[in-house]
PAMINU-166577 format. One record per residue (C-alpha): residue in one letter; x, y, z. Coordinates in pm, whole numbers, plus 50000, padded with zeros to 5 digits. Example, Ala and Ser with C-alpha at 12.3 -4.5 7.8 and 13.67 -1.06 7.14 Angstrom:
A512304955050780 S513674989450714 
//
This chain:
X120249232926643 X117459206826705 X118719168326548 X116509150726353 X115069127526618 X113649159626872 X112469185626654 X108869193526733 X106299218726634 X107059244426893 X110939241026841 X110649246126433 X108399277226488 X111179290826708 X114199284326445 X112229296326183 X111419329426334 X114929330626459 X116329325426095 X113509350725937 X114569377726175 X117949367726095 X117599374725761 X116329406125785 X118169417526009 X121509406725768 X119159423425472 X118829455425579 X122539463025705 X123789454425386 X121159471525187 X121669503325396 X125339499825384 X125649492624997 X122699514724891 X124019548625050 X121769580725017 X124059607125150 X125909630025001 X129199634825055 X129249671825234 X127109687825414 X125799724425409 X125289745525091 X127569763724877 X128069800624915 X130509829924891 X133139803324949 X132909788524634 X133949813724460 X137659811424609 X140209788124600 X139909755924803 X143239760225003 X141719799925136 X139749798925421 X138969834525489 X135389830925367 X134479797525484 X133279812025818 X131009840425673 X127399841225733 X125719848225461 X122219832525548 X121209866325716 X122199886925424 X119509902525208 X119089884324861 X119649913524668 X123229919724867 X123929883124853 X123279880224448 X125799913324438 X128139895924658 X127679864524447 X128489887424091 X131679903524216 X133479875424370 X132419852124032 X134009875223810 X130689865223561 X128249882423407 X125069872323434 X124469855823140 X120459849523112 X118169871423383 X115439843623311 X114839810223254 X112069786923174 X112939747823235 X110889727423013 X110839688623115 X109099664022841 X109219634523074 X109899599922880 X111459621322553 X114089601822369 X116869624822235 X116729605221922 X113329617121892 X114749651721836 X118629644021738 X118969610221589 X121079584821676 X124409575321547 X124999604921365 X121509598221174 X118949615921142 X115649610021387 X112559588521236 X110679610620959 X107239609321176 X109169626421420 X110459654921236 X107289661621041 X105749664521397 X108459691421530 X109259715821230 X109779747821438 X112269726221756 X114619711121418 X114349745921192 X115909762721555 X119129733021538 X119199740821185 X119809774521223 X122339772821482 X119649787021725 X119359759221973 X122549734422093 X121039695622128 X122689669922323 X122169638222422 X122509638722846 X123199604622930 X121339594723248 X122629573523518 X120689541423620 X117549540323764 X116249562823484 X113169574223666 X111529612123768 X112859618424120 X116539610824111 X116649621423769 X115399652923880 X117649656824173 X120419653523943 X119809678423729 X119519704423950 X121769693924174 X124679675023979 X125059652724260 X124529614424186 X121839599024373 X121139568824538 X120119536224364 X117709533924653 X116299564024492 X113789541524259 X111979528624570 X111899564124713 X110449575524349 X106889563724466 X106949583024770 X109039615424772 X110239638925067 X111549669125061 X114919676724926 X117289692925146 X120709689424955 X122239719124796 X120839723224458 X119999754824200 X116579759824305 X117359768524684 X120169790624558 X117959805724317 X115159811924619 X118419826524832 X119329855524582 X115749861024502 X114499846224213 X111099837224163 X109819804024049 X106079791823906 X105689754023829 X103139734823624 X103029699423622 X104519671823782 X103689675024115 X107099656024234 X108489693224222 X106259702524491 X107469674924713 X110869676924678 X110509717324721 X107409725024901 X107579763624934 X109769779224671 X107179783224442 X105099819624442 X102489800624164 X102159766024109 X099689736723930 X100669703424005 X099499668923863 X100199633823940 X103109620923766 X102079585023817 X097779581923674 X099649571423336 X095859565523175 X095709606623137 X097309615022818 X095419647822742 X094369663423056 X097269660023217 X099269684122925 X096399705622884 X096689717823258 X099929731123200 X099659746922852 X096409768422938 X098759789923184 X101409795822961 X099329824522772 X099279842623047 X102399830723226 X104579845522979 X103559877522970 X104369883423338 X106869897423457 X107189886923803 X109199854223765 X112599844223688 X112439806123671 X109549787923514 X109269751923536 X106869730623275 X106969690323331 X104879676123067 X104099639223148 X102209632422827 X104789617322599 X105519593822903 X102359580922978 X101619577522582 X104629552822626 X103649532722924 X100049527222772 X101429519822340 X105279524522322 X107769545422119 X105459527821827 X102139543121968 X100229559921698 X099599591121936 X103319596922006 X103469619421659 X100809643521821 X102259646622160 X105769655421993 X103349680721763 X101979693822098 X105639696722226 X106469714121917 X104009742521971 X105149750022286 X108729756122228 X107319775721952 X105249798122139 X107759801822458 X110449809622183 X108719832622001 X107609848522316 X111479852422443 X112749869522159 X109469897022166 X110129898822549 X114259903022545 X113759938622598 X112309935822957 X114019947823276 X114759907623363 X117459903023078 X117289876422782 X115619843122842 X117149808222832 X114669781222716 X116049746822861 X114019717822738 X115209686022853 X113909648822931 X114449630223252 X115219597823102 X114349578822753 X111829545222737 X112859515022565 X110169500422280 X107549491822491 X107749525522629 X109339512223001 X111979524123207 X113889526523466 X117169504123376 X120609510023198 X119799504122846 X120759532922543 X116959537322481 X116669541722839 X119599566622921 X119139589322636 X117739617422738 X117799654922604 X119269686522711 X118239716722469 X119499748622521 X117769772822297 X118319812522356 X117149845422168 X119799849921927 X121829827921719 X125299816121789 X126859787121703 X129469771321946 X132999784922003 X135109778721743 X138039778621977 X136589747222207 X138269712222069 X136599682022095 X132549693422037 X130589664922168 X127079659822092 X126579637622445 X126569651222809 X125539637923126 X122789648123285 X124429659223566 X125969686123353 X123529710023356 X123709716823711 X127259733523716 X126359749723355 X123229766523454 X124929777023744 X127609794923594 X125159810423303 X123249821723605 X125429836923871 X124689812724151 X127319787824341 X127749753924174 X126069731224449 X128219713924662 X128149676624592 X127889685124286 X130179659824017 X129039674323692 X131469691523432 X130669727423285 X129319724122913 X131409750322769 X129859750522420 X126969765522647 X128909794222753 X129259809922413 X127609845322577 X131549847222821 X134759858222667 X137889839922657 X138819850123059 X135009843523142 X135289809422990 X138329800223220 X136689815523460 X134029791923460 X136109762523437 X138579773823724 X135269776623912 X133979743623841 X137579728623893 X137729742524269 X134189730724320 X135209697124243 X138959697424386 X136729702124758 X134969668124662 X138249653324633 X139659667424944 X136719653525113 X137729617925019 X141049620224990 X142399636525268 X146419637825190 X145539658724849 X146749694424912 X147789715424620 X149359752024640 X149499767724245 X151239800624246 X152149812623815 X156019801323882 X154669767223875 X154709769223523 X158659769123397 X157059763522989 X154589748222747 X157269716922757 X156309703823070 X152359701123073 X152299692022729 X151289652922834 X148789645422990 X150149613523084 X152939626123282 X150279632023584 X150259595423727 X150939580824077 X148889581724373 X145159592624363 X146459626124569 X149589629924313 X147379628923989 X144729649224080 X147119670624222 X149279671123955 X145899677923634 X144939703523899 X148519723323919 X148729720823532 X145669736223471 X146009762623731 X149569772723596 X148349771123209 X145649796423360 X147829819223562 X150199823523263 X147329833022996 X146189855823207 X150099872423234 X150409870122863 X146399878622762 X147309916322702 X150169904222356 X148779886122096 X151929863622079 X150999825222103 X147809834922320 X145419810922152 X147499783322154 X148179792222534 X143799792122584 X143339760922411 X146059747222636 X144749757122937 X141249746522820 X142239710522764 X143949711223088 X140819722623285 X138599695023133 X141279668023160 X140899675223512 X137249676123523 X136349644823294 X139259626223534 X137439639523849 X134109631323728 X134889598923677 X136759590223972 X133729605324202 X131299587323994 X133149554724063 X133449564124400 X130319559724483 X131129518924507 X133189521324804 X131389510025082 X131519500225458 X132919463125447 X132919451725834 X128759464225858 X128459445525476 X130239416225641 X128049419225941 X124889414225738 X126079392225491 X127019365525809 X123389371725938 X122129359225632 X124019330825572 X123379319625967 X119859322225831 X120609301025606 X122009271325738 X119339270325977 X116969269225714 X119149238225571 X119209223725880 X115919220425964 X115039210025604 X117749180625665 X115989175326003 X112609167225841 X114249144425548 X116009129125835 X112879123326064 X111099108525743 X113639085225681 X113749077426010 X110089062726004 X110399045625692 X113319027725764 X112209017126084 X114339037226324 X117739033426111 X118969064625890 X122789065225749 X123469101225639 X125919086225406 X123679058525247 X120729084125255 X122529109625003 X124039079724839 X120479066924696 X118559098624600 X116849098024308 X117799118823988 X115599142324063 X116469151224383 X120289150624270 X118989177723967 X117369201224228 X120489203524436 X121769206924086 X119629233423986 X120249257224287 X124619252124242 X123739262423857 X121969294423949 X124119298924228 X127459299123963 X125399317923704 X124959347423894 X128819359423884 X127949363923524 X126409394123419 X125079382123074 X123839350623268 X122019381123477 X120669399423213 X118679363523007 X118159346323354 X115029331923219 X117069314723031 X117709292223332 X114729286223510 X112889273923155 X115189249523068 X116069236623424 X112549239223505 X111559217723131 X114439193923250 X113359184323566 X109759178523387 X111469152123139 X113319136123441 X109719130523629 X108189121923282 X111249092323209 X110319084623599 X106389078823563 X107049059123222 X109559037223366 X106709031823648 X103769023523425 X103168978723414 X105258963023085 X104098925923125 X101008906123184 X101688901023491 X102388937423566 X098898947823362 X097048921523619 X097988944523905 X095608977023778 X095608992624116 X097569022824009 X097539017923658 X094999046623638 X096909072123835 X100379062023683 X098419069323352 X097459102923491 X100639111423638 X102419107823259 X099269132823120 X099649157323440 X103909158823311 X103019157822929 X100049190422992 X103299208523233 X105669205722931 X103719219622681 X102219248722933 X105909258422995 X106949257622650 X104289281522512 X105089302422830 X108799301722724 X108009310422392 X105509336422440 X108189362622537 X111909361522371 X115099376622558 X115269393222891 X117459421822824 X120329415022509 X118079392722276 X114289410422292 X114249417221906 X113369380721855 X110419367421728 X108209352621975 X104329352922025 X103809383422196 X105109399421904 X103649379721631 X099999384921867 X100919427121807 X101639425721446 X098119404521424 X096269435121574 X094269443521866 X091179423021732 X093009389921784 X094569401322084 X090959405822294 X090029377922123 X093039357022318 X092149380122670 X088509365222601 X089439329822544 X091789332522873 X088889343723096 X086259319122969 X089059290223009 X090089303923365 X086479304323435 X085539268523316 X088519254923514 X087259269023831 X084009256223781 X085739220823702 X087899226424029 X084899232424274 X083089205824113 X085199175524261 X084519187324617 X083109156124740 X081359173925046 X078769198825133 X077699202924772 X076059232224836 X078439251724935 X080909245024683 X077519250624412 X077479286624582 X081519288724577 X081029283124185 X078269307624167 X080479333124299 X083569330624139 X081319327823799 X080069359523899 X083569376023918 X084579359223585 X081949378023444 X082749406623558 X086439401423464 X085079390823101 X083239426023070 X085649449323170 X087649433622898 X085209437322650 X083849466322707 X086909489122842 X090309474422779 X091659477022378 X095219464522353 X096759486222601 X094559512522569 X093049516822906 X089849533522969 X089809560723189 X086639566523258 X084889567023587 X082789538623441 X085569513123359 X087009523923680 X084319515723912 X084079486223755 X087339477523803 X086689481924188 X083519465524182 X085859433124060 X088339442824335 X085749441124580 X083799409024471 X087219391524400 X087699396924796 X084509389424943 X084279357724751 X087909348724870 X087119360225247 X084229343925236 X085689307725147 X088699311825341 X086789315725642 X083459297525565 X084859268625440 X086559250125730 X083139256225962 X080499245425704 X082849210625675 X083549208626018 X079229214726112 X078819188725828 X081259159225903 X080739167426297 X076959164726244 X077479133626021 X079749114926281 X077579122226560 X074789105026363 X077049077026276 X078159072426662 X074559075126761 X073849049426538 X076679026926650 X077999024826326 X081379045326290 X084799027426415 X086909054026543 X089369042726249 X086689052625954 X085669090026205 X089559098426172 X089609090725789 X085869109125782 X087629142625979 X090409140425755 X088149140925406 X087199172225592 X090679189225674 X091639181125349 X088119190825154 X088469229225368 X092489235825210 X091149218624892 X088389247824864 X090379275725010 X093239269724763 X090739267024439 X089469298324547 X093099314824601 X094599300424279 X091419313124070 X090989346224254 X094469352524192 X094369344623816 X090769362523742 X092739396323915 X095829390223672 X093309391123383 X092579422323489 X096339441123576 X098429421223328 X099499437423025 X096469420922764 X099269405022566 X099759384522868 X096249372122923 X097149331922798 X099589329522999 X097899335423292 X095989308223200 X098659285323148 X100499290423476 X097339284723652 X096829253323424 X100659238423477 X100439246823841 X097139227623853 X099159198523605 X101699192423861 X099799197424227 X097709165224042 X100809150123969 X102209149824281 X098819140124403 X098599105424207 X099289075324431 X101069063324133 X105059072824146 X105889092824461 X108189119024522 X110309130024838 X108089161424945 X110339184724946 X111309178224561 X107259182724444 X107529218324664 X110999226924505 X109779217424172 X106749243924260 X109299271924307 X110389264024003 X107509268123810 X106789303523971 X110449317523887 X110079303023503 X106459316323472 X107799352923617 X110389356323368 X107199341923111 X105449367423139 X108229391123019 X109739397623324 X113469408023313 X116309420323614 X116209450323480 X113949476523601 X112339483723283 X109679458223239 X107849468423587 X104399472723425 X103409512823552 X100359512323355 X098329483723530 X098769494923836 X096539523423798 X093089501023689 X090709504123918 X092279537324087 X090229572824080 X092939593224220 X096919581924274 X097359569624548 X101229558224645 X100349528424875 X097549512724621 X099269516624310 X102119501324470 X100769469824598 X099169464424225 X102559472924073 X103949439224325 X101239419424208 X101459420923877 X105179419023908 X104899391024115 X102009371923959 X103719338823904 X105649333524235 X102579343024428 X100409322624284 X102639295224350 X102649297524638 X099049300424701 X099029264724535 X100619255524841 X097159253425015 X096139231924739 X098979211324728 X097989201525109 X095029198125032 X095569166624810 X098409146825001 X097759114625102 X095739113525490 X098699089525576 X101319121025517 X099319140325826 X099049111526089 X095859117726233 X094869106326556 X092809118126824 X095639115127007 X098029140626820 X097939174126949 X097879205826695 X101419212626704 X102029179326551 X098819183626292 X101079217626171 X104479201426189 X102879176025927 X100719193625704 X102929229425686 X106859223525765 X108179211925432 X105919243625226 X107149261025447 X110569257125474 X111689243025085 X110969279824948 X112689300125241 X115039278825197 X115719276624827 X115099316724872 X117789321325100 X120109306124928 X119409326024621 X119749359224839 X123079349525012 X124609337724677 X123919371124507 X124699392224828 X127949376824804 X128489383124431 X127209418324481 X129659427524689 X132699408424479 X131439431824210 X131299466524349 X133579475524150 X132809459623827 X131399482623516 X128219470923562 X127729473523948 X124859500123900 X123399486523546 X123319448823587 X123969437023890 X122229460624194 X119009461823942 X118769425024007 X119429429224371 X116689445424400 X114689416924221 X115889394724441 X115129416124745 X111569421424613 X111479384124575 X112139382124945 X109379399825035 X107489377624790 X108169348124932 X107879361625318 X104709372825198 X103059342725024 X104759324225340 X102489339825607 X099729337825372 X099729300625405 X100689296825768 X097779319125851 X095459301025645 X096429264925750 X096669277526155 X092749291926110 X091929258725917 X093669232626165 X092319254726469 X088899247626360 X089379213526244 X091219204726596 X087939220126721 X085449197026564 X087899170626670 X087489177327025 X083929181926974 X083549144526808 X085259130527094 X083069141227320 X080049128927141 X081929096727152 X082439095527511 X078939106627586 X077669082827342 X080089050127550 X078889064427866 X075159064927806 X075349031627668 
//
């Protein structure tokens, strides 16, 4: 590691790049290690299944070369089932609540909702249709939520990134062992079917899942086959994925007033399909099952993706031709499932083999159409589909049940008595259940005792399934330790570099203004308060994070730290300002002292409106706050706010350019352009956006890109304008000066630093605004002042730290930055739980869905605060005293970046890696805790994407400040030669 008296330019480039790639490197073993995607056997189910675990004499068979029709024989007789259903038609309302259809809490759903499906709640009435609520695991989004339906198997969390982007799936699941016996399958809808099975389907009509402005269109396409569809007789599996009642959520919420006709729309279709079944039972395919289910719920604003109830409440309703109401002889009736139950059930009701990784339990209400042996049947089936799971991670579990295992009721009558080892109770539920079994079926033919016997042995059977569920479900949290430990000593070797070269800098400063004497000791001895609170700050979030309600209201945090450290510079400035007459005779920095305490007082109040206009992260958003009092008010008052916001955004731009003391012309044109792109900004929200309402029109859409493009051209064109029309000015200037014989080569270096300084000054107006004017546009409207606000505070405290009134140690105004971006992300109603990613906005501007585009907008509005932040930086630069960069013609350009870009540099990797080892480490302390997959690996991922954010916004100001300095160092050479032409000709 360098000290603190020989780091240079070239040597901090090197350990920063080392400790980046470090940190990367440490990321992605972990994340790949904790974050696995693979199931845990390989291969597919077959004839196999359908025998117990211990006998291997069909394990070797080949059945992939056997005809479907002899394969879906072969599959009948060694099941032991009839085929219950010979069709089925999977209807998917993506977004539905169950409590839209069942209620909640044994209450009865909203009024609204019933009025608006009459025919679905007469069918549950009538003991035609069984509801349930199928609890979804965490992420609650389309593709793993899909995969586990049909293939009971529990995904990867990983599987929310891979949700924007989806590949084939090649685990075992029902619709490959469907396509191997035969069946045929049409799908209409959600086109995420036809990437995760690209050629099972003999008809198909697929839309895009994620354009969440189409409400209408995107319905209609499927409906207008059905007609026709279900008259055919050439299919045996129908899948319809409606994506209205989802998108009606991401644009207006549960509350939206067009949620009552999409559930009316929903209505008529189970109407028709039903009515259609029980005409059609008569046909050579058999009876028809109608399975209408949800993929996941939406929470109020009509988000998911988290762990929430409103979230995880899905539906799962099975609705047949004929009406039966659940076995009688079945204890415990539950009205909630998992999702992952209706793999094995459909299975069963269907003939096929339960897919292998599957960790679902049979929903034997379901099988009402099986007799008493059938039922058992099914169970001892799912039980030995299971018991191979468990084999496969616990390799000493070996159990042999022959009917002498079971001596008398007297001895399985306890659960309880099956404890021990892993291998000993699961052996042990598995022996009772398989002995209870064995002796029904010697005692079925007398009537003595038999159903007590059958409720026995069904109790058994599902005390070993519920215990087996939930041991493989919790399995899923062991993980690799030495490649975790691997990644997470990368990281925190990444680090302590980045400490250590922040401690080299502070050391090197002291160094030069103590005049060549620095005491470590005496050095941390005398910080200021403020200092002291930052180092504060970080050990607070740092302790916080084992907490998972500190998790869940982490804005909690960052406001009031971030408000704190505001007071502390505040008390700091005021101390500062003069208090005698002798003190008031010294005005020098009276002026900026004064400004200083109105920069503080204007970052205050921005962060407590921002604080305020959102309440609660995840436990505590049924508050009042202004957000919700703005929504009550209507969506008049609303635009009126989004209006306000642009025209204030606007005028501070123009205000910002304005004090660019050179070239006035350009920085006349810069306002004319970014005016321009207001405008534009003003009139899309005027004319196409309505309180979440978004146009969809090709108008409001080329608009939209019309915006996009302007907003980049205008930034492009400063960025890389800006540092040649100074440098052509202030070189042209000097060499009229020199010519003259009237420039000291004291005043050129202060002249080429007004110009250094006057280029970051420009290019950081015109990345703040740009940024802000775009957020207009993608941010939820609700969100519009706060926008302004950040940009305002940001502005507040770059002027603060500007002042040559009370200074601060640089790398406390940068930290003190960071803070503002992490308070203002969680402002604009940001959470750590998955839910609050805003879908909707990051389809404005987009003709046709496109994964790469709508992802990047879904980052950025995510992401608005820290970004902008960061962007600041350039700004921030831009106004530091000329002294902080220690021009000379004699310093070369590594020394020009050491001064102007180590400390923005390094204070938010730093702070940022901190942050990310801290949580890594609680991560893996918790990977066993109850609240591994809802709490704490949701915010992982934050703080991964917040990696990237910062990496990002990083290399975004080291490019920018290289170009800027290169051409800068350029006119500096170029002056210098005009001088020394200039000495020699005289």
């Amino acid at each position: 590691m360098p000290s603190s008296s020989s780091i240079t330019c070239t040597k901090l480039t090197i350990w920063t790049t080392c400790a980046m790639t470090l940190q990367m490197a440490g990321l992605s073993l972990f994340v790949l290690g904790f974050f696995p995607v693979k199931p845990a056997l390989s291969g597919v189910s077959g004839p196999e299944s359908f025998q117990p675990p211990e006998i291997e004499s069909i394990q070797d068979f080949n059945f992939s070369s056997m005809l479907p029709d002899d394969l879906r024989s072969l599959y009948q007789e060694l099941s032991q089932l009839p085929i219950s259903y010979g069709r089925l038609i999977l209807m998917v309302i993506d977004g539905l609540p169950a409590e839209f259809v069942l209620g909640k809490d044994g209450k009865p759903p909203n009024k609204a909702f019933v009025d608006a499906m009459p025919y679905t709640h007469s069918l549950l009435a009538n003991g035609m249709a069984l509801g349930y609520h199928a609890k979804a695991a965490p992420p609650t989004v389309t593709m793993p939520r899909l995969k586990a339906m049909i293939s009971g198997a529990i995904g990867g969390f990983l599987d929310v990134a891979f949700n924007f982007n989806t590949q084939a799936f090649l685990d075992d699941n029902l619709l490959d062992q469907f396509f191997r016996i035969g069946r045929k399958m049409t799908l209409f809808g959600d086109e995420t079917w036809l990437k995760l099975f690209p050629k099972l389907f003999t008809r198909q009509d697929g839309v895009s899942s994620f354009f969440v402005k189409d409400t209408v269109e995107v319905d209609l396409n499927i409906s207008r086959h059905l007609p026709e569809e279900l008259y055919r007789d050439d299919w045996h599996l129908m899948i319809l994925h409606f994506l209205g009642i989802d998108h009606v959520g991401h644009i207006g919420g549960r509350k939206s007033v067009m949620m009552p006709q999409k559930l009316r729309e929903m209505d008529d279709v189970i109407k028709m399909i039903h009515m259609n079944s029980i005409l059609s039972s008569n046909r050579k395919q058999g009876d028809t099952l109608l399975l209408v289910v949800s993929d996941h719920g939406m929470t109020d604003s009509g988000n998911h993706g988290g762990s929430s109830y409103e979230e995880t409440d899905s539906l799962a309703l099975f609705i047949g031709r004929s009406s039966k109401l659940p076995r009688d002889d079945i204890s415990a009736t539950q009205d909630t499932i998992n999702q992952i139950d209706i793999a094995p059930t459909l299975a069963l009701l269907f003939g096929v083999p339960i897919p292998k990784n599957n960790v679902g339990v049979v929903t034997a209400e379901c099988l009402w159409p099986l007799t008493d042996g059938g039922l058992l049947r099914a169970l001892e089936l799912n039980s030995w589909q299971l018991l191979r799971l468990l084999k496969a991670q616990l390799s000493g579990l070996s159990c042999v049940v022959s009917a002498s295992d079971y001596p008398g009721n007297t001895k399985w009558s306890n659960v309880g008595q099956c404890s021990g080892t892993a291998e000993e109770m699961f052996c042990c539920l598995y022996s009772k259940a398989a002995a209870l079994h064995s002796s029904w079926m010697s005692t079925a033919s007398s009537s003595d005792n038999d159903d007590h016997q059958f409720n026995l042995t069904v109790t058994a059977y599902r005390d070993f399934l519920m215990t087996s569920n939930d041991w493989l479900t919790r399995k899923v949290t062991d993980k690799p330790l030495a490649q975790l430990t691997l990644g997470i000593l990368a990281m925190v070797l990444s680090s302590l570099i980045f400490l250590r070269l922040l401690f080299c800098l502070s050391s090197a400063r002291s160094l030069n203004e103590n005049q060549g004497s620095f005491d470590c000791k005496k050095s941390i001895h005398h910080w200021s308060l403020e200092e002291k609170f930052i180092v504060a700050v970080i050990v607070i979030l740092v302790v916080s994070m084992g907490s998972s309600s500190m998790v869940e209201e982490e804005q909690y945090i960052w406001h009031f730290l971030t408000s704190t450290l505001f007071w502390i510079l505040l008390r700091k400035t005021i101390k500062s300002l003069p208090l005698g007459e002798r003190d008031k005779l010294n005005k020098s920095n009276d002026n900026f002292r004064c400004s200083q305490v109105f920069s503080v007082i204007v970052m205050l109040i921005c962060g407590r409106i921002i604080r305020a206009w959102h309440q609660g992260g995840v436990n505590w958003t049924y508050l009042p706050d202004i957000s919700k009092w703005l929504e009550q008010a209507g969506s008049n008052h609303i635009k009126a706010i989004r209006v306000a916001s642009g025209i204030l955004v606007i005028s501070l731009s123009i205000l910002a350019f304005s004090r660019s003391s050179l070239n006035r012309v350009f920085s006349s044109l810069l306002q004319l352009i970014f005016l321009l792109s207001g405008y534009l900004v003003l009139q899309h929200i005027m004319k196409y956006q309505d309180n979440g309402f978004l146009a969809s029109g090709h108008s409001a859409t080329f608009m939209a890109q019309t915006i996009y493009t302007v907003l980049s051209i205008a930034t492009g064109f400063t960025v890389l304008a800006s540092p040649w029309f100074s440098a052509v000015f202030i070189c042209k200037s000097a060499s009229n000066r020199l010519l003259a014989g009237s420039q000291s080569a004291k005043n050129e270096i202060i002249h080429l630093s007004r110009g250094l300084k006057e280029s970051f000054y420009l290019t950081g107006c015109a990345y703040m605004i740009s940024w802000s004017l775009l957020q207009l546009l993608l941010q939820q409207p609700i969100n519009s002042m706060p926008v302004f606000l950040l940009l305002l505070q940001i502005s507040a405290a770059v002027m603060y730290f500007s002042c040559d009134g009370v200074h601060q140690t640089p790398w406390v105004e940068v930290a003190a930055l960071y803070f503002v971006g992490m308070a203002g992300h969680f402002g604009f109603g940001n959470s750590n739980t998955l839910a609050t990613i805003d879908v909707a906005g990051a389809f404005i501007g987009i003709s046709s869905h496109s994964n790469l585009l709508s992802g990047i907008l879904m980052f950025c509005i995510t992401y608005a605060s820290p970004i902008l932040v960061l962007l600041s930086l350039i700004m921030y630069i831009s106004l530091k005293d000329e002294s902080s960069y220690g021009l000379d013609y004699a310093m070369d350009f590594g020394q020009l970046l050491k001064s102007v870009l180590a400390v923005p540099l390094l204070v938010p990797l730093g702070i940022n890696s901190v942050i990310l080892v801290a949580y890594t480490i609680v991560l893996l302390q918790m990977r066993n805790h109850l609240f591994i997959w809802s709490v704490f690996s949701p915010k992982y991922l934050y703080v991964c994407a917040t990696t990237a954010c910062v990496y990002i916004g990083v290399s975004i100001v080291v490019a920018t400040v290289l170009y800027i300095s290169s051409v800068h160092m350029w006119c500096m050479k170029k002056t210098v030669s005009v001088r020394i032409s200039t000495e020699e000709s005289h």
